[in-house]
N, C-alpha and C positions, 0 to 999 in steps of 0.2 A: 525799229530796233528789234532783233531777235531774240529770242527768249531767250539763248543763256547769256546775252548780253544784259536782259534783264534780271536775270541771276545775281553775274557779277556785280551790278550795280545795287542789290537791294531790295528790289523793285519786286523779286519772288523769290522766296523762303527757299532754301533747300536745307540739307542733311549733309554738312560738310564733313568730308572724312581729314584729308589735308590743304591748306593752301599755303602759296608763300606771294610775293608779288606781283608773278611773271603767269602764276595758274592755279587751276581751282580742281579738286577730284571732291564730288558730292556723289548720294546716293542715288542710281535710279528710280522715279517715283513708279516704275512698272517691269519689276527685275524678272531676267529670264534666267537667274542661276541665283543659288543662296549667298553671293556677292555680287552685284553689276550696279558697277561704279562709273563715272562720265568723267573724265578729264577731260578740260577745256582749258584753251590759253587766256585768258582774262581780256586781253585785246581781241579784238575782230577781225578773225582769217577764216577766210570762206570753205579755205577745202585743207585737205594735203598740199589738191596743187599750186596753192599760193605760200605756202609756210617756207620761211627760209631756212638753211641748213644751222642757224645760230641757234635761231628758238628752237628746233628739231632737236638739239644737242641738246640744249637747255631741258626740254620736256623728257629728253630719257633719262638723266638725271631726277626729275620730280617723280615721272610713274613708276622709278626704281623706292623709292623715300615712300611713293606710295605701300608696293608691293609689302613693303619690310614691315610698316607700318599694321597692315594686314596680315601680318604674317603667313604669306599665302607663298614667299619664296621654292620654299621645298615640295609644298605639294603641287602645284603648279596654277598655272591661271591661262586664260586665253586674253589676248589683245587685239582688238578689232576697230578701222578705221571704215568709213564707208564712205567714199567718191562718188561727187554727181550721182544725178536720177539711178540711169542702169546701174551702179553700182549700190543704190539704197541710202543714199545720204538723203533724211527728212531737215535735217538743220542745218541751213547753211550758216554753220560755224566749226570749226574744224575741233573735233571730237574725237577721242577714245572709249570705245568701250571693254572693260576690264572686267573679267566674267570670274567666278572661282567659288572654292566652298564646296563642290562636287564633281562626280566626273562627268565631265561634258561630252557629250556626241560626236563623232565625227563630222565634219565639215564637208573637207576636200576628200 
C-alpha cells in the first residue's frame, strides 16, 4: 500500500487542511513555499495518466474549495502535477502539489 493510501486510511497522521469524500488536501511534511499542500484522491490512481475526466472535473472543484479555503485566490498560487520517473513523480498516487504564501521563482 502507498503512503498516502496509508494517509487516507489512518494508518499515518497528517495535517489536513480540507477533505470531503472523494479527496484529501493535507500539509506537506517538507514544504518548499510558506504554503505546499498535497491533494490526493482518496482512491488509488497511479498517475494523471490513469484519472478519468469525472474525477478530474470532480478534483477542480475540490482544489478550488481548497484555494478559497486558504485564501490564496487573489494572490496567486502554483499547481503542480508530476508524471512517471522523467517527469518527478516519487509517489505513485496521483497528486497535486499547491504551493503559495510567496512569490515563487520562475519555472519555465
Amino acid at each position: 500500500m502507498c503512503i498516502f493510501c496509508n494517509i487516507v486510511d489512518g494508518k499515518i497522521p497528517n495535517q489536513t487542511v480540507v477533505q470531503n469524500e472523494e479527496f484529501l488536501a493535507f500539509n506537506d511534511i517538507s514544504p518548499l513555499a510558506k504554503i505546499h499542500v498535497l491533494i490526493i484522491p482518496k482512491a488509488h490512481i497511479s498517475s494523471f495518466n490513469e484519472v478519468s475526466p469525472q474525477t478530474m472535473a470532480n478534483m477542480t472543484s475540490f482544489i478550488q474549495e481548497v484555494v478559497k479555503k486558504l485564501n490564496i485566490k487573489d494572490n496567486g498560487y502554483r499547481l503542480i502535477t508530476n508524471i512517471g520517473k522523467e517527469g518527478g513523480q516519487e509517489v505513485e498516487h496521483l497528486h497535486f502539489h499547491l504551493l503559495a504564501g510567496e512569490q515563487l521563482g520562475k519555472i519555465i
